[in-house]
Short mmCIF file of the C-alpha atoms (twelve columns), coordinates in Angstrom:
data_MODEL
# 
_entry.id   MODEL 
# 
loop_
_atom_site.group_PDB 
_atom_site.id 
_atom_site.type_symbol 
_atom_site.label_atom_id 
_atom_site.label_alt_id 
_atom_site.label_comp_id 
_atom_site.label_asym_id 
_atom_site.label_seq_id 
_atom_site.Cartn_x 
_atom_site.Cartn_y 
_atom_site.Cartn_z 
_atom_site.pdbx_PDB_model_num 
ATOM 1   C CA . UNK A 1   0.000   0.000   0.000   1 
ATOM 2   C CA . UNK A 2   2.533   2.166   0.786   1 
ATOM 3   C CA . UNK A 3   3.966   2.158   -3.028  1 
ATOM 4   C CA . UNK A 4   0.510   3.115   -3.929  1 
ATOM 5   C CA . UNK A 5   0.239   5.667   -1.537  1 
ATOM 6   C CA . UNK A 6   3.811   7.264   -2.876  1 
ATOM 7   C CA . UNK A 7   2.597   7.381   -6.686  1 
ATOM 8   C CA . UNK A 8   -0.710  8.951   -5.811  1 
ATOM 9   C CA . UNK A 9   1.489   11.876  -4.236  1 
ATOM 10  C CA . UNK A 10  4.038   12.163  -6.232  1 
ATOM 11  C CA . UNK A 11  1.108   12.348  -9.337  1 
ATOM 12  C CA . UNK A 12  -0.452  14.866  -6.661  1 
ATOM 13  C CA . UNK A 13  2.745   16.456  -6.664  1 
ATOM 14  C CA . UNK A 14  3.682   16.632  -10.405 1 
ATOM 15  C CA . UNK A 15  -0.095  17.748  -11.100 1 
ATOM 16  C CA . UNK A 16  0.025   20.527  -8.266  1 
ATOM 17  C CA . UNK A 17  3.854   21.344  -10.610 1 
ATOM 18  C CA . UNK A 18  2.157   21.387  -13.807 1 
ATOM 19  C CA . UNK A 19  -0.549  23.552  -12.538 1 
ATOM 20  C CA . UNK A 20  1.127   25.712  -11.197 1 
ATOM 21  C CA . UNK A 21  3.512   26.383  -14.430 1 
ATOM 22  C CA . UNK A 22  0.048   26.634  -16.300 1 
ATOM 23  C CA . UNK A 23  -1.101  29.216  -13.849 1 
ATOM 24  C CA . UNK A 24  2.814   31.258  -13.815 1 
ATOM 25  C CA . UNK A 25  2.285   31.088  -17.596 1 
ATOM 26  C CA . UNK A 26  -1.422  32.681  -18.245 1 
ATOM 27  C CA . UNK A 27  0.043   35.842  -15.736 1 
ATOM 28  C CA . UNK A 28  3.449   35.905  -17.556 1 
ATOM 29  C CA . UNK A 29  4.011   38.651  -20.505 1 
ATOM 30  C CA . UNK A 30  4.716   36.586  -23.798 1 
ATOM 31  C CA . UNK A 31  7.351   37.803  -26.301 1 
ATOM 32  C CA . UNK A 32  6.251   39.501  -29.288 1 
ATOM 33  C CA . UNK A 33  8.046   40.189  -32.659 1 
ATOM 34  C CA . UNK A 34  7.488   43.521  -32.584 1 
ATOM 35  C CA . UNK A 35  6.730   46.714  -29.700 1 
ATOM 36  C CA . UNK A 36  3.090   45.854  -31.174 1 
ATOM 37  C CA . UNK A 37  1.185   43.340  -32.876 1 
ATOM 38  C CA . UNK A 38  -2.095  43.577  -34.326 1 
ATOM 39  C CA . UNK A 39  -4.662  41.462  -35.479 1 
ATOM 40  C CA . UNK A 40  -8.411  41.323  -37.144 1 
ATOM 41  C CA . UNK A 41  -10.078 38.281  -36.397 1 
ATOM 42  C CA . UNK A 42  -12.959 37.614  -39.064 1 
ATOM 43  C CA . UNK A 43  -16.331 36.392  -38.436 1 
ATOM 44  C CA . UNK A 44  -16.594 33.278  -38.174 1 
ATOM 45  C CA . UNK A 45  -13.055 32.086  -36.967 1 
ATOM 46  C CA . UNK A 46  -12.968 29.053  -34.925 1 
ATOM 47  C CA . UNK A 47  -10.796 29.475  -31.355 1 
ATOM 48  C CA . UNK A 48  -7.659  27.532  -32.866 1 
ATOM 49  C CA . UNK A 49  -7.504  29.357  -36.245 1 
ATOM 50  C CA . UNK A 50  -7.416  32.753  -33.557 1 
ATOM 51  C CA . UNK A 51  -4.484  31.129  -31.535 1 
ATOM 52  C CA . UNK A 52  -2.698  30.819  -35.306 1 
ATOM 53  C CA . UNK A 53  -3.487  33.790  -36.504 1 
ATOM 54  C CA . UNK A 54  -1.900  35.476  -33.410 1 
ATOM 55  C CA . UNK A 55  1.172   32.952  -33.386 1 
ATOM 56  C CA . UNK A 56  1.510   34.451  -37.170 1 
ATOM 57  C CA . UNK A 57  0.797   38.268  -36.541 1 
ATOM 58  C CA . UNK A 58  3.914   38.203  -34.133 1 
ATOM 59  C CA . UNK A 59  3.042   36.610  -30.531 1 
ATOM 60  C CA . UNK A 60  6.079   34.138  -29.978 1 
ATOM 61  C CA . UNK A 61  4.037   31.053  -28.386 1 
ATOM 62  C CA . UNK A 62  3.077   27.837  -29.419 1 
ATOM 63  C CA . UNK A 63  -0.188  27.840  -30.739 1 
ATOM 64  C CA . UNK A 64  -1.105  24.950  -29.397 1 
ATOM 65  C CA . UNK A 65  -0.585  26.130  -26.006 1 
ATOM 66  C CA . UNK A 66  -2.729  29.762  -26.545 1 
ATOM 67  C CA . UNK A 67  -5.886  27.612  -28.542 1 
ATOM 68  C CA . UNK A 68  -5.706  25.057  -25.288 1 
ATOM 69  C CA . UNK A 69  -6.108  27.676  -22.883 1 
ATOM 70  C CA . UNK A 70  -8.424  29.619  -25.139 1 
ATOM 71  C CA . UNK A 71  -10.937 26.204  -24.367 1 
ATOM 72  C CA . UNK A 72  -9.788  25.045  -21.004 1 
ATOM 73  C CA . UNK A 73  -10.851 28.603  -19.882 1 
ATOM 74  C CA . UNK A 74  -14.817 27.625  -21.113 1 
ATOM 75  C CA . UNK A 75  -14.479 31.116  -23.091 1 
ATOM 76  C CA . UNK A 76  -13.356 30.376  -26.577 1 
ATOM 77  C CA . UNK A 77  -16.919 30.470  -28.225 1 
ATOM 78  C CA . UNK A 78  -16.974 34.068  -26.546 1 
ATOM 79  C CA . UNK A 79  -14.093 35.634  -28.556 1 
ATOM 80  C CA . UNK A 80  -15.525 38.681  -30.924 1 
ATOM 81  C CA . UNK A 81  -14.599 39.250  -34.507 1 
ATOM 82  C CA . UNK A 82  -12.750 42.759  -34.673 1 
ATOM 83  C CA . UNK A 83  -9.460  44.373  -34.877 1 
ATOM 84  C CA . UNK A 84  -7.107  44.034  -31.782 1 
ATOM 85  C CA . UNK A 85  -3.498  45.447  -31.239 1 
ATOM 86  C CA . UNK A 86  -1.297  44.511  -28.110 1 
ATOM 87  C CA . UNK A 87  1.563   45.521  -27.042 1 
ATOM 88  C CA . UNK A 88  4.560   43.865  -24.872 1 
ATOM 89  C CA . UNK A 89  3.974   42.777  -21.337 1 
ATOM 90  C CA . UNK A 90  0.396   41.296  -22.461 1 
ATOM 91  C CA . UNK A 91  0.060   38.052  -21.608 1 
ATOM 92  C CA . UNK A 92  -2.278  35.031  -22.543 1 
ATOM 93  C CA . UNK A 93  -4.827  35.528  -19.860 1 
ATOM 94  C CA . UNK A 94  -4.989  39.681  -20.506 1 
ATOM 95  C CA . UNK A 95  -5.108  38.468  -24.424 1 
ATOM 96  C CA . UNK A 96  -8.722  36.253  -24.437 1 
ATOM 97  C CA . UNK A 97  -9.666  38.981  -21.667 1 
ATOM 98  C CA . UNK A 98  -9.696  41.431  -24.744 1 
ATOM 99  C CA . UNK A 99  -11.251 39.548  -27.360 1 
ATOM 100 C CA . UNK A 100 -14.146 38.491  -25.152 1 
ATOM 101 C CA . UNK A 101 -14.538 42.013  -24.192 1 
ATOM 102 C CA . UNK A 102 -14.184 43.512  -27.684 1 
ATOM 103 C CA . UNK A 103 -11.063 45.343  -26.593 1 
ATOM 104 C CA . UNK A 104 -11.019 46.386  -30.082 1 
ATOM 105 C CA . UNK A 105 -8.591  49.005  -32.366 1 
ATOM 106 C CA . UNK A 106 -11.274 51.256  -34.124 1 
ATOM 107 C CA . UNK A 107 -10.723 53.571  -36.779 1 
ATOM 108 C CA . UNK A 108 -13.125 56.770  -36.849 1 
ATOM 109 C CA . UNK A 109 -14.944 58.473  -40.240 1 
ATOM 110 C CA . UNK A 110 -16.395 61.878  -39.779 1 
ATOM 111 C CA . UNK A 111 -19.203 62.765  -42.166 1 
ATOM 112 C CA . UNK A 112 -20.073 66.552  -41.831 1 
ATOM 113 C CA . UNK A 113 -23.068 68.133  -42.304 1 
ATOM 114 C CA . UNK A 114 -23.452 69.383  -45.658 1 
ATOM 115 C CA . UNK A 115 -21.094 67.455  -47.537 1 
ATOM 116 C CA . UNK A 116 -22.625 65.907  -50.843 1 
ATOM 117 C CA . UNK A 117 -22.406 62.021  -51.896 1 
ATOM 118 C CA . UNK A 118 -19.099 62.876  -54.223 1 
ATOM 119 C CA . UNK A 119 -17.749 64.228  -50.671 1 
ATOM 120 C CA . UNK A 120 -19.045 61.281  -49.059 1 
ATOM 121 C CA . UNK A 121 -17.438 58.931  -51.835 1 
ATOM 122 C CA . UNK A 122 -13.753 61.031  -51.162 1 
ATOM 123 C CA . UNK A 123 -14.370 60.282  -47.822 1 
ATOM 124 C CA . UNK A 124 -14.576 56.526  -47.951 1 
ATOM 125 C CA . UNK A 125 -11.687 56.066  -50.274 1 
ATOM 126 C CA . UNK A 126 -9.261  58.259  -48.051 1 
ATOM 127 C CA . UNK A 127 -10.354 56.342  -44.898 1 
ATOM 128 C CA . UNK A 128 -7.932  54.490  -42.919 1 
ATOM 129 C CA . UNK A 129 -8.345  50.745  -42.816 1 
ATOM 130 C CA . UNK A 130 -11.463 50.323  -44.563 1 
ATOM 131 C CA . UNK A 131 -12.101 48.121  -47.738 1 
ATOM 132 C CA . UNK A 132 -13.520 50.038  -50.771 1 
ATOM 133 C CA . UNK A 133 -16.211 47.646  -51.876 1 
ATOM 134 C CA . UNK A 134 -18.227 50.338  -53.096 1 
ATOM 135 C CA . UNK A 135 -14.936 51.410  -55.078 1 
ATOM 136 C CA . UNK A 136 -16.212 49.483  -57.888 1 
ATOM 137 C CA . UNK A 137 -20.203 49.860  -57.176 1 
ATOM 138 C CA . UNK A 138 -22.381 52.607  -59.454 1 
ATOM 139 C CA . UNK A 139 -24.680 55.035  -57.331 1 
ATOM 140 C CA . UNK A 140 -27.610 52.869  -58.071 1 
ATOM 141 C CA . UNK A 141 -25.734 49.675  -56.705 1 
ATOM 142 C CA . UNK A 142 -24.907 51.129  -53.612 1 
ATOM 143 C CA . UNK A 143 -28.449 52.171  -53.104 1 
ATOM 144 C CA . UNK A 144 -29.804 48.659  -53.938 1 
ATOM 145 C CA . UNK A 145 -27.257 46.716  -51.631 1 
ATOM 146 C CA . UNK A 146 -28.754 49.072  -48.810 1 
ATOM 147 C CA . UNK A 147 -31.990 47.977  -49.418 1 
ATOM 148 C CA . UNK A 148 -33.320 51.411  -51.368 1 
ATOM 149 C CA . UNK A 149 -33.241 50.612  -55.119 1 
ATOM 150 C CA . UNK A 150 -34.331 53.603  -57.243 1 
ATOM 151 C CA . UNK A 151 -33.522 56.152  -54.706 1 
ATOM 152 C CA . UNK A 152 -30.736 58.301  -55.336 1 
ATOM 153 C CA . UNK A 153 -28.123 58.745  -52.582 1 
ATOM 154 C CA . UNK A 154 -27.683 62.370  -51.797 1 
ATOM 155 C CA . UNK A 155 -28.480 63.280  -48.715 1 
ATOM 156 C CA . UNK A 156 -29.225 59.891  -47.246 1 
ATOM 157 C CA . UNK A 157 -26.336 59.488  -45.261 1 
ATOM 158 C CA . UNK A 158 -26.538 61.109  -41.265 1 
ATOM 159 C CA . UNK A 159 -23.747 63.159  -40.572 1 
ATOM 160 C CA . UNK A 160 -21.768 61.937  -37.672 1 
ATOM 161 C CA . UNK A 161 -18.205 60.329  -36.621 1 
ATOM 162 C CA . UNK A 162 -18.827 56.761  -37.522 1 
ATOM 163 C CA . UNK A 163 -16.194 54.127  -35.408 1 
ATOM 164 C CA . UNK A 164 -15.286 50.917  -37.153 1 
ATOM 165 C CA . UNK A 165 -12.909 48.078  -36.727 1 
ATOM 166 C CA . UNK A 166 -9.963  48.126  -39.370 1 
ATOM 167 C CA . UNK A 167 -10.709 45.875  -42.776 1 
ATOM 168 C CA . UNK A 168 -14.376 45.909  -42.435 1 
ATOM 169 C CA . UNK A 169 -15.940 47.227  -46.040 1 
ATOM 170 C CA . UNK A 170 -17.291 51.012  -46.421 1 
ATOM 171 C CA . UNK A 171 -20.603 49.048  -47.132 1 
ATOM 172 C CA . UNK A 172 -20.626 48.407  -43.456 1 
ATOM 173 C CA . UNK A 173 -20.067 52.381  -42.289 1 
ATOM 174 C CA . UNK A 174 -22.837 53.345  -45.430 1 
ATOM 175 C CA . UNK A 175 -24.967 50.776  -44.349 1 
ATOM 176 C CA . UNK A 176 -24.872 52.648  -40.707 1 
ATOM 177 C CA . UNK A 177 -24.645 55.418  -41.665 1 
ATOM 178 C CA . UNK A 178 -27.677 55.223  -43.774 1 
ATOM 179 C CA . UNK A 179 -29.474 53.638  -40.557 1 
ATOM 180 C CA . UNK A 180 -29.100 56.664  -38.648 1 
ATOM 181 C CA . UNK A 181 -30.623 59.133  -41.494 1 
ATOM 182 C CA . UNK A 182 -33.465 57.079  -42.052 1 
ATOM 183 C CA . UNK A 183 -34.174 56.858  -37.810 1 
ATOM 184 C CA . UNK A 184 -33.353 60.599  -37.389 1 
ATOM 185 C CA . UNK A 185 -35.677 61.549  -40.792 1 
ATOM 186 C CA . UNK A 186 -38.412 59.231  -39.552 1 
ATOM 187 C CA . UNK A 187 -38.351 61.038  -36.119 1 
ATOM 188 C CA . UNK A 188 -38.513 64.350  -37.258 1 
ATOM 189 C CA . UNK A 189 -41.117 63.789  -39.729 1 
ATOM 190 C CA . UNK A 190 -43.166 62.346  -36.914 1 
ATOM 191 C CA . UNK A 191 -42.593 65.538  -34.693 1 
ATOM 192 C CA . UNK A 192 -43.138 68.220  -37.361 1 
ATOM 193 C CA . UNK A 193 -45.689 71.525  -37.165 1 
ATOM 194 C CA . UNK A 194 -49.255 71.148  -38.431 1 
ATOM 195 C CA . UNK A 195 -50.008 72.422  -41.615 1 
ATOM 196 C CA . UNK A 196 -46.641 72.190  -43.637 1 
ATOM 197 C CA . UNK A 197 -47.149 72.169  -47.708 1 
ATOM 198 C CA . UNK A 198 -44.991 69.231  -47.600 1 
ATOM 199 C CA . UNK A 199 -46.338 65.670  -48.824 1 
ATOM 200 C CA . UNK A 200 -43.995 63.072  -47.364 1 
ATOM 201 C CA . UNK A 201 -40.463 62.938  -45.313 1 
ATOM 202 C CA . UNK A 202 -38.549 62.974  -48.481 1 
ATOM 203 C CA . UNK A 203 -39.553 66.284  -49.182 1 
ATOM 204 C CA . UNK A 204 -39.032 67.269  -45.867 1 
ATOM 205 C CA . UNK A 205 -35.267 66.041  -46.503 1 
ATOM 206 C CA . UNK A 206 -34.554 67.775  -49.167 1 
ATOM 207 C CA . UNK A 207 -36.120 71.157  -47.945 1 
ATOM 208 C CA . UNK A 208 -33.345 70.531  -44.770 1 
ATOM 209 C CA . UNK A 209 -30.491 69.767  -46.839 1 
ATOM 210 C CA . UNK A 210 -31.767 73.046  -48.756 1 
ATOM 211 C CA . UNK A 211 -31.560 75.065  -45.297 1 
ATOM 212 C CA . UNK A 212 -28.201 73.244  -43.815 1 
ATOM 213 C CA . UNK A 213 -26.345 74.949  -47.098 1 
ATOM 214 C CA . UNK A 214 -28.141 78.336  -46.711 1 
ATOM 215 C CA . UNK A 215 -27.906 78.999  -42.803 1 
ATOM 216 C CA . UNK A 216 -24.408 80.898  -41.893 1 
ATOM 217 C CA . UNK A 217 -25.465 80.442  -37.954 1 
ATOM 218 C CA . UNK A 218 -27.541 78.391  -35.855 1 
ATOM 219 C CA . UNK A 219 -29.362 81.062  -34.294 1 
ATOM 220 C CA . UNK A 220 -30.840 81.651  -37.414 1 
ATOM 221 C CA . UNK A 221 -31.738 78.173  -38.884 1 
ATOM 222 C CA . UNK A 222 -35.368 77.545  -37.967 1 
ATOM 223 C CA . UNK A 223 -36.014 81.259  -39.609 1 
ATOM 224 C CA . UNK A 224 -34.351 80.285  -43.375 1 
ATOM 225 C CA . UNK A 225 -36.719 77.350  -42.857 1 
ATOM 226 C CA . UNK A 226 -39.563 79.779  -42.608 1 
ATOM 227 C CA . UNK A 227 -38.522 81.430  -45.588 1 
ATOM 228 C CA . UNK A 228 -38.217 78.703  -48.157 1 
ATOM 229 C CA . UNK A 229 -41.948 76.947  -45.653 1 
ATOM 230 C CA . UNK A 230 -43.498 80.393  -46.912 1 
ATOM 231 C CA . UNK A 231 -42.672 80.516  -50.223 1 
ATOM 232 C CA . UNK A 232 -43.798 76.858  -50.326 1 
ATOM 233 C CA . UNK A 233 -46.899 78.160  -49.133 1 
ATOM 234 C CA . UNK A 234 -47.355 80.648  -51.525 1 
ATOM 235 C CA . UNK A 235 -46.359 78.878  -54.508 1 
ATOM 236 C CA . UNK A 236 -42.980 81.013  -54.954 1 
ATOM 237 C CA . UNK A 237 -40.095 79.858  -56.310 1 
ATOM 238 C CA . UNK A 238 -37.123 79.096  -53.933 1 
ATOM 239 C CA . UNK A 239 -34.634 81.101  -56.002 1 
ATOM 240 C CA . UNK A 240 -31.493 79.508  -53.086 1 
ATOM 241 C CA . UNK A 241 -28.023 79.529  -55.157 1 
ATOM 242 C CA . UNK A 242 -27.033 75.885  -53.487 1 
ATOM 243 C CA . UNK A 243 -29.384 74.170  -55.254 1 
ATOM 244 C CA . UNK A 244 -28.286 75.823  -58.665 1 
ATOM 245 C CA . UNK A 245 -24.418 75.433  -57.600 1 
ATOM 246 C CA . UNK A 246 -25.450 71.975  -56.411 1 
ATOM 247 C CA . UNK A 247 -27.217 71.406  -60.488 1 
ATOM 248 C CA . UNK A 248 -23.844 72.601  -61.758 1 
ATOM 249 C CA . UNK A 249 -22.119 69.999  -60.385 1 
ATOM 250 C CA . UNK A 250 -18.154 70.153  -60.745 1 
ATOM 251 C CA . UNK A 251 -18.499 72.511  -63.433 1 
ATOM 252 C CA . UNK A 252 -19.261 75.017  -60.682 1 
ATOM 253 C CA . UNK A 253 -15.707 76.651  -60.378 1 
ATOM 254 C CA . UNK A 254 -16.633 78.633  -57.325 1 
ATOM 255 C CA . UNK A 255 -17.830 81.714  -59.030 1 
ATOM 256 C CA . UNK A 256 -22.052 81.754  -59.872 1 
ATOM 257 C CA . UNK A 257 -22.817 83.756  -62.579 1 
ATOM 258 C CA . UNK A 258 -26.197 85.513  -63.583 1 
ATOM 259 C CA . UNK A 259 -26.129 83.067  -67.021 1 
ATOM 260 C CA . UNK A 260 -25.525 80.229  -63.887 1 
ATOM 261 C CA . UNK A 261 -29.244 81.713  -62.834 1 
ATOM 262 C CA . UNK A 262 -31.466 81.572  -66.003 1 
ATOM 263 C CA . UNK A 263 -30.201 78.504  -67.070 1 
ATOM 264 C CA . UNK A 264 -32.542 75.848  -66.558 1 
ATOM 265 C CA . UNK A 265 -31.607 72.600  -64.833 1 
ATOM 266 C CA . UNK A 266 -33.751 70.206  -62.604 1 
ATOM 267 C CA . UNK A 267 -32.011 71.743  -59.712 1 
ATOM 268 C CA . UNK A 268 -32.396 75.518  -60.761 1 
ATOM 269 C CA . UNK A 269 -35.052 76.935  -58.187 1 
ATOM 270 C CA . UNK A 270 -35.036 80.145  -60.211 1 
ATOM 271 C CA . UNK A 271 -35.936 78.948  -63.260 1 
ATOM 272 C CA . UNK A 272 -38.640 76.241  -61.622 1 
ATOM 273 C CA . UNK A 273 -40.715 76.203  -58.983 1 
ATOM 274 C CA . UNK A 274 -40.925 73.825  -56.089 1 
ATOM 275 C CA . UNK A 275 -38.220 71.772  -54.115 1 
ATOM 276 C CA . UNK A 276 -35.557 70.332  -56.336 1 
ATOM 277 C CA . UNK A 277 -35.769 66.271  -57.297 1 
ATOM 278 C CA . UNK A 278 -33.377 65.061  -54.496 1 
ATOM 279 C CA . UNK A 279 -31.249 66.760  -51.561 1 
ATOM 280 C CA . UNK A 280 -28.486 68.715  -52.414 1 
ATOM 281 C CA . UNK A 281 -26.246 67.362  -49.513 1 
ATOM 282 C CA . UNK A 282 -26.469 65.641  -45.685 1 
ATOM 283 C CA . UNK A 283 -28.410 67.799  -43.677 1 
ATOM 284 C CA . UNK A 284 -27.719 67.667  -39.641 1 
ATOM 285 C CA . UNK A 285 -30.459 66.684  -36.976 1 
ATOM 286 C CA . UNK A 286 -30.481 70.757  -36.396 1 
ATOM 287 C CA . UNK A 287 -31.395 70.975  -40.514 1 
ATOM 288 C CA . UNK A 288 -34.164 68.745  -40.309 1 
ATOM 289 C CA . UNK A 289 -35.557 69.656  -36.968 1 
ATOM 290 C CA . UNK A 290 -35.478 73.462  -38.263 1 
ATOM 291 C CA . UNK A 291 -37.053 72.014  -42.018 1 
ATOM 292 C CA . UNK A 292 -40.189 70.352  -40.073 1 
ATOM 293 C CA . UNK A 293 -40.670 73.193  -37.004 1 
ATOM 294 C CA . UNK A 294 -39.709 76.448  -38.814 1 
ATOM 295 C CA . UNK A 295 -40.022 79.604  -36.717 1 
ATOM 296 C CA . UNK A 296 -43.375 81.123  -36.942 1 
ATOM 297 C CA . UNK A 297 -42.364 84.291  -39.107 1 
ATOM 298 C CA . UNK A 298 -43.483 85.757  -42.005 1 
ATOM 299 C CA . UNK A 299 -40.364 86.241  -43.890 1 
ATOM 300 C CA . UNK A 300 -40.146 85.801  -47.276 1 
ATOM 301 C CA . UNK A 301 -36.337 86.764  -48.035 1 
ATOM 302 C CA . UNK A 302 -33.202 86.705  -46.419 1 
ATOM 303 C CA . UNK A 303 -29.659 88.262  -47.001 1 
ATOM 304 C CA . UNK A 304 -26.646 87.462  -45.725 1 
ATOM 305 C CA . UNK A 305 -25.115 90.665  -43.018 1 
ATOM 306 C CA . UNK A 306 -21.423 89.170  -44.312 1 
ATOM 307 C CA . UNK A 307 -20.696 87.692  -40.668 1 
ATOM 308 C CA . UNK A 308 -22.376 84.703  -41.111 1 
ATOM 309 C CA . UNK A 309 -25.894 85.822  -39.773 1 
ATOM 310 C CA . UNK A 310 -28.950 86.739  -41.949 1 
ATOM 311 C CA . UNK A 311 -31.335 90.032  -42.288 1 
ATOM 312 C CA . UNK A 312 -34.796 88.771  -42.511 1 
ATOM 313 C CA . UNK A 313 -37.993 90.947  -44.794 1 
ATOM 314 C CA . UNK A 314 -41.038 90.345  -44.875 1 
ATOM 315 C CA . UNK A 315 -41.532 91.902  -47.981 1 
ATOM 316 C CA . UNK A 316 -39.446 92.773  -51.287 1 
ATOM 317 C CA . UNK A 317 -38.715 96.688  -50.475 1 
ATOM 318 C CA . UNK A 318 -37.699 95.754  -47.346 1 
ATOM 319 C CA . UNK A 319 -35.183 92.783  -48.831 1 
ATOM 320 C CA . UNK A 320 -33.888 95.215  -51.687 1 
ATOM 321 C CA . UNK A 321 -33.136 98.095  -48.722 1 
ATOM 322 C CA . UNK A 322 -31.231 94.976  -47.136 1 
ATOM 323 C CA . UNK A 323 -29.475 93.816  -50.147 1 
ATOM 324 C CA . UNK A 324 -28.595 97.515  -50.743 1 
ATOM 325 C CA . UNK A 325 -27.127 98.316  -46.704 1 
ATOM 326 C CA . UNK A 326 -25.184 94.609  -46.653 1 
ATOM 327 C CA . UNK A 327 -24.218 93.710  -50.051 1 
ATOM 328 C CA . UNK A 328 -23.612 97.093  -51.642 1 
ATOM 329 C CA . UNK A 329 -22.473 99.205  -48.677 1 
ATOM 330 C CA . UNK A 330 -25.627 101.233 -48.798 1 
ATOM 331 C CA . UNK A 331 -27.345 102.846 -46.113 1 
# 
């Protein structure tokens, strides 16, 4: 008995060894080939093809040893897809601590209000990280892949800093992106003033992309939305120069010209009378809240002071005085 009694200890005692190597190695940092190592895990990946994947970015272990503790520690089937960077003194327990928390390395893309969709397109290419699937996509492809065939893409984009892992696809930010405009048009729409001569949110969105290029300062947004709401009303035409810049297109070389104004495009609200087909560019959640509550004015006309604010008329003597004391040094 007593041989027996000496192998179950000293199987005790090489167990109690082993375990406690296993438990010095999860808390010790592991080399790495470089100051750094990053990583995007896929969707998808199974836990050993992670432990790999690592063992190839740079992390000097043995696989076998990081996928083993990756499923002795019951959390393997919790690891996130995503992009992950660590740096030297990690070590194997901190590293599935991050991927089950979605430590991840994110890359930002800020859309600003009143950019247009060839802005928007400059803005994908130039982003960090990101795959250009749409690169190779028309308009009208885009559109479809996000679930709105037919419907052009001005404007349908929300303005905002959009985070994202590196290598996903600029499908994935759109797709958000798009999300976010259709939520925050939706909302609006739901919350605007009685009575507007608007039939349906799309109009509403293109009236707000109208006033986020007109309005120099926010104190006077919800009053150009009266303006363009009143002439609405009245059946005048818009007559706004960013709609006729915006029909241009990159002929526009920065300069509008009175032959600009008379001639006749889809887009020219001098020459026709209504809202133009389609936004002009991404209007903000300010834009669209201002578009669907405008302040309850009367102006008709509005003209810039040349410090970013606006002098509101009610009527056209009043406007011309304006035009003549701010834009022609009257008095």
């Amino acid at each position: 008995m007593k041989w027996v009694m000496r192998a179950l200890l000293a199987v005790l005692l090489i167990a109690a060894l082993v375990a406690g190597a296993v438990w010095q190695w999860l808390r010790s940092p592991m080399a790495l080939a470089a100051p750094s190592v990053e990583l995007s895990i896929e969707p998808g990946t199974n836990p050993a093809e992670v432990a790999r994947a690592w063992v190839a970015a740079g992390v000097q272990v043995d696989p076998r040893w990081l996928y083993e503790w990756f499923r002795w520690s019951g959390q393997a089937k919790l690891i996130r897809a995503g992009s992950y960077e660590v740096h030297a003194g990690i070590t194997p327990r901190e590293l599935l601590d991050k991927m089950v928390r979605g430590d991840q390395v994110l890359e930002q893309l800020r859309l600003t209000e009143g950019w247009n969709w060839r802005q928007v397109r400059a803005a994908l290419a130039a982003a960090p990280a990101l795959k250009a699937k749409t690169a190779a996509m028309s308009d009208a492809e885009v559109m479809a892949e996000l679930g709105e065939p037919g419907v052009a893409p001005e404007g349908r984009f929300f303005p905002d800093t959009y985070a994202y892992s590196r290598g996903v696809s600029d499908l994935t930010v759109l797709r958000r992106a798009h999300e976010a405009m259709r939520r925050r048009l939706a909302a609006a729409w739901a919350a605007r003033s009685p009575g507007l001569p608007l039939k349906s949110a799309d109009e509403a969105l293109i009236l707000a992309s109208i006033v986020e290029k007109e309005t120099g300062t926010a104190a006077d947004r919800s009053r150009v939305a009266a303006v363009f709401v009143n002439r609405l009303r009245l059946g005048m035409p818009l007559q706004t120069d960013p709609t006729v810049i915006y029909g241009l297109g990159e002929a526009f070389d920065g300069n509008l010209r009175k032959r600009d104004l008379l001639a006749d495009t889809p887009y020219n609200t001098y020459t026709r009378g209504g809202l133009p087909p389609t936004p002009i560019a991404m209007p903000g959640a300010a834009s669209l809240k201002a578009a669907l509550n405008p302040a309850p004015v009367k102006s008709l006309y509005f003209v810039s002071r040349g410090d970013g604010s606006s002098e509101f008329s009610d009527d056209l003597d009043a406007h011309n005085r304006a035009v003549n004391k701010y834009q022609r040094g009257g008095k």
